[in-house]
C-alpha positions as CSV (number, residue, x, y, z in Angstrom):
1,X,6.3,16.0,-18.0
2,X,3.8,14.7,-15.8
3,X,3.6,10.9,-14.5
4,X,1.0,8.4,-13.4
5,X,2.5,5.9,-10.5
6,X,1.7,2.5,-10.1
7,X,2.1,0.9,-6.9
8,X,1.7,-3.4,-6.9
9,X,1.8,-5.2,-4.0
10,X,5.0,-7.2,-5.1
11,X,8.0,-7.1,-7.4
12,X,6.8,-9.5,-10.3
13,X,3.7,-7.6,-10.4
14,X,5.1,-4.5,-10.9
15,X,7.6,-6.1,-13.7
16,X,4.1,-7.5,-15.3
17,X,2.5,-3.8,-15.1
18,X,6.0,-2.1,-16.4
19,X,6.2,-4.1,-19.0
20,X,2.6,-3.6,-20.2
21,X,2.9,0.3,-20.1
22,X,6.2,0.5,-21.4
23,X,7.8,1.3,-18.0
24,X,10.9,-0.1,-18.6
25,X,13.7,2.3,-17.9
26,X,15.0,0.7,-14.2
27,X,15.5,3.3,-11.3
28,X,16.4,2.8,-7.9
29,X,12.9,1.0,-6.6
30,X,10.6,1.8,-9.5
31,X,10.5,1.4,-13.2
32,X,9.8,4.4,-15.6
33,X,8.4,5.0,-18.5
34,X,5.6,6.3,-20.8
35,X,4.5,8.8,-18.3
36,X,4.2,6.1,-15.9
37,X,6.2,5.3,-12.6
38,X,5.9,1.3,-11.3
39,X,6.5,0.7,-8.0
40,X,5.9,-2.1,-5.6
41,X,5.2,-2.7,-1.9
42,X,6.7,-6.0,-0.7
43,X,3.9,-7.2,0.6
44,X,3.0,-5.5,4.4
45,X,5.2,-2.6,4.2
46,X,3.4,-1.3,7.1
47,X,1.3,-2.3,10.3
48,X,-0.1,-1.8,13.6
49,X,2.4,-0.7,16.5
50,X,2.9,-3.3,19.2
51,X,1.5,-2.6,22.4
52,X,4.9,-1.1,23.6
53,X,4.5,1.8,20.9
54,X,1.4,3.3,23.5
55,X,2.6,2.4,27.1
56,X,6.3,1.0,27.6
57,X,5.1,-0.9,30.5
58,X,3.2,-3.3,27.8
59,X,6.8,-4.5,26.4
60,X,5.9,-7.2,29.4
61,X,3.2,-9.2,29.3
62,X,0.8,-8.3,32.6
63,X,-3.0,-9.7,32.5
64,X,-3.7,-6.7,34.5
65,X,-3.0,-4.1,32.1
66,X,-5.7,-6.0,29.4
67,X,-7.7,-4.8,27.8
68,X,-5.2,-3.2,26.1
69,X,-7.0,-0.7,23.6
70,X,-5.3,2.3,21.8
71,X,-6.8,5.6,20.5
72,X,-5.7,6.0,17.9
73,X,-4.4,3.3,16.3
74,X,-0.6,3.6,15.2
75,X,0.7,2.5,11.9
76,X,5.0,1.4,12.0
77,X,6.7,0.6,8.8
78,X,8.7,-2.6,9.0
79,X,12.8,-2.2,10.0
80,X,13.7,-4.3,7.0
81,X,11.4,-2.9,4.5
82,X,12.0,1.0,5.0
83,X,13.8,1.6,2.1
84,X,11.2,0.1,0.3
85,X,9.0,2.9,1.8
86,X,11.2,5.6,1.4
87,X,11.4,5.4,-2.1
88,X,7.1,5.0,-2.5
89,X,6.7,8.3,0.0
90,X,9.1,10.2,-2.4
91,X,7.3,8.9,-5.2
92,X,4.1,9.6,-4.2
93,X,4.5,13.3,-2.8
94,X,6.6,14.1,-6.1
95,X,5.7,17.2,-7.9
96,X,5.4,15.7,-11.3
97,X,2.4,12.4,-9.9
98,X,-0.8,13.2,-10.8
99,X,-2.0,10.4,-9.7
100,X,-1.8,7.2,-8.1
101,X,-2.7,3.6,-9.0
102,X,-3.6,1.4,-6.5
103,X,-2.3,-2.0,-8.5
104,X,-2.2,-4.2,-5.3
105,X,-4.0,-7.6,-5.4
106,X,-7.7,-7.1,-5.9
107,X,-9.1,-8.0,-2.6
108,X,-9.3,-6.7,1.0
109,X,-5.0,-7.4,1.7
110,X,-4.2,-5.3,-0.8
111,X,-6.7,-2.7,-0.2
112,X,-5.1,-2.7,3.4
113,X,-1.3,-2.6,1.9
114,X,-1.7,0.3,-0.2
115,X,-3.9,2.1,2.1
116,X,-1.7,2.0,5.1
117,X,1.9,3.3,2.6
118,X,0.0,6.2,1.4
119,X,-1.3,7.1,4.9
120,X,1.9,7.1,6.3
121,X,3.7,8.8,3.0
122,X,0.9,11.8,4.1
123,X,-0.2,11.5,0.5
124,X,-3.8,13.3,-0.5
125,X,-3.4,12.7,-4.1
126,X,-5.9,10.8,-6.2
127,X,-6.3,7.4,-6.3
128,X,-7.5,5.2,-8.9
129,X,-8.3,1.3,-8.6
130,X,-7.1,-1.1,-10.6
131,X,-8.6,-4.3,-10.0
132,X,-7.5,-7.6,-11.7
133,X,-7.7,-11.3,-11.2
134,X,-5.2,-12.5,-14.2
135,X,-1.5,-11.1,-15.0
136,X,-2.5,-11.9,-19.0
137,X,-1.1,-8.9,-20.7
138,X,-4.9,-8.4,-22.1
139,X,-6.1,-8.8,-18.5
140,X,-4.0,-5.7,-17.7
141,X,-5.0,-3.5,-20.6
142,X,-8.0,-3.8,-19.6
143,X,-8.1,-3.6,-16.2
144,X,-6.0,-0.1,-16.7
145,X,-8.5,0.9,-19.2
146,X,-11.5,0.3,-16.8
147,X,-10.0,1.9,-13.8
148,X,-12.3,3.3,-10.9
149,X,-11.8,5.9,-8.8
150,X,-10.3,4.7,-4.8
151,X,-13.8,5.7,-3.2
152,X,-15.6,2.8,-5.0
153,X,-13.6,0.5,-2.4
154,X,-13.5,1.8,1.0
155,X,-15.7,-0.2,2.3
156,X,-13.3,-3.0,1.3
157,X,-10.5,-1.1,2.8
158,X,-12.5,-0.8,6.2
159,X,-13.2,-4.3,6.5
160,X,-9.5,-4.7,6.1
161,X,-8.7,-2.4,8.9
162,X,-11.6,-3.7,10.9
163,X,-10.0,-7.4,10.5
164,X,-6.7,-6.4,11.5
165,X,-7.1,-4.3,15.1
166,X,-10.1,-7.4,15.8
167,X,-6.8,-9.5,15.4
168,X,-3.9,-7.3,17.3
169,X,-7.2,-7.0,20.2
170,X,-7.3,-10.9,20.3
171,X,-3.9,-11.1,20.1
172,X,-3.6,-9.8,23.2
């Protein structure tokens, strides 16, 4: 059997998508069912390295070592939320996902939040979009019957990524 996975960008999301596609058998981080898989992220599973991650001498604040600016950019998964990740990088890279659903919040956040897990899970399976505004059980019918493909919101994505190194560089 071959399975579809969802990934939302938190737990009562997920439920809502679950419980729409008939998802409802509870595993260990994800719900199954139908030939689907529903997972969720937790919000920012994943972000930008401190400084530390590209010179140890940054763990200390010096003005003389600004500007501070990595190539390339590195991506950590939060301490507390790695489980979280492990079980969305198994999922993803699973024999038996065909695809993937991006069911994060419709908007630049969640185009970021999904984005960075599947970068780090080294996943190059297809994506599809699903972009809602309302968790109405109609609204998500519809929303998985009008799915796009990924591509149709990189540029969304990008401003995302763009927004967040312009913030870790002013953070500095």
């Amino acid at each position: 059997m071959s399975y579809r996975l969802v990934i939302s960008e938190k737990p009562s999301v997920a439920m809502a998508y679950a419980n729409v596609l008939g998802a409802t058998n509870r595993k260990d981080g994800y719900l199954e069912g139908g030939g689907w898989r529903v997972s969720w992220c937790v919000g920012h599973l994943a972000g930008l390295a401190d400084a530390d991650a590209y010179n140890p001498d940054y763990a200390k604040w010096r003005y003389d070592d600004l500007p501070i600016l990595p190539e390339p950019w590195q991506m950590v998964v939060s301490k507390d939320k790695k489980k979280q990740f492990d079980v969305l990088k198994s999922l993803m890279n699973r024999a038996d996902v065909d695809y993937l659903v991006n069911g994060c919040d419709a908007g630049r956040e969640g185009e970021l939040i999904f984005q960075r897990v599947y970068d780090l899970a080294g996943c190059r399976k297809p994506v599809k979009r699903l972009w809602i505004s309302s968790m109405e059980d109609t609204a998500i019918r519809t929303g998985f019957q009008t799915m796009k493909g990924a591509e149709e919101y990189r540029n969304i994505c990008m401003a995302a990524v763009c927004r967040a190194q312009a913030d870790w560089l002013i953070g500095m």
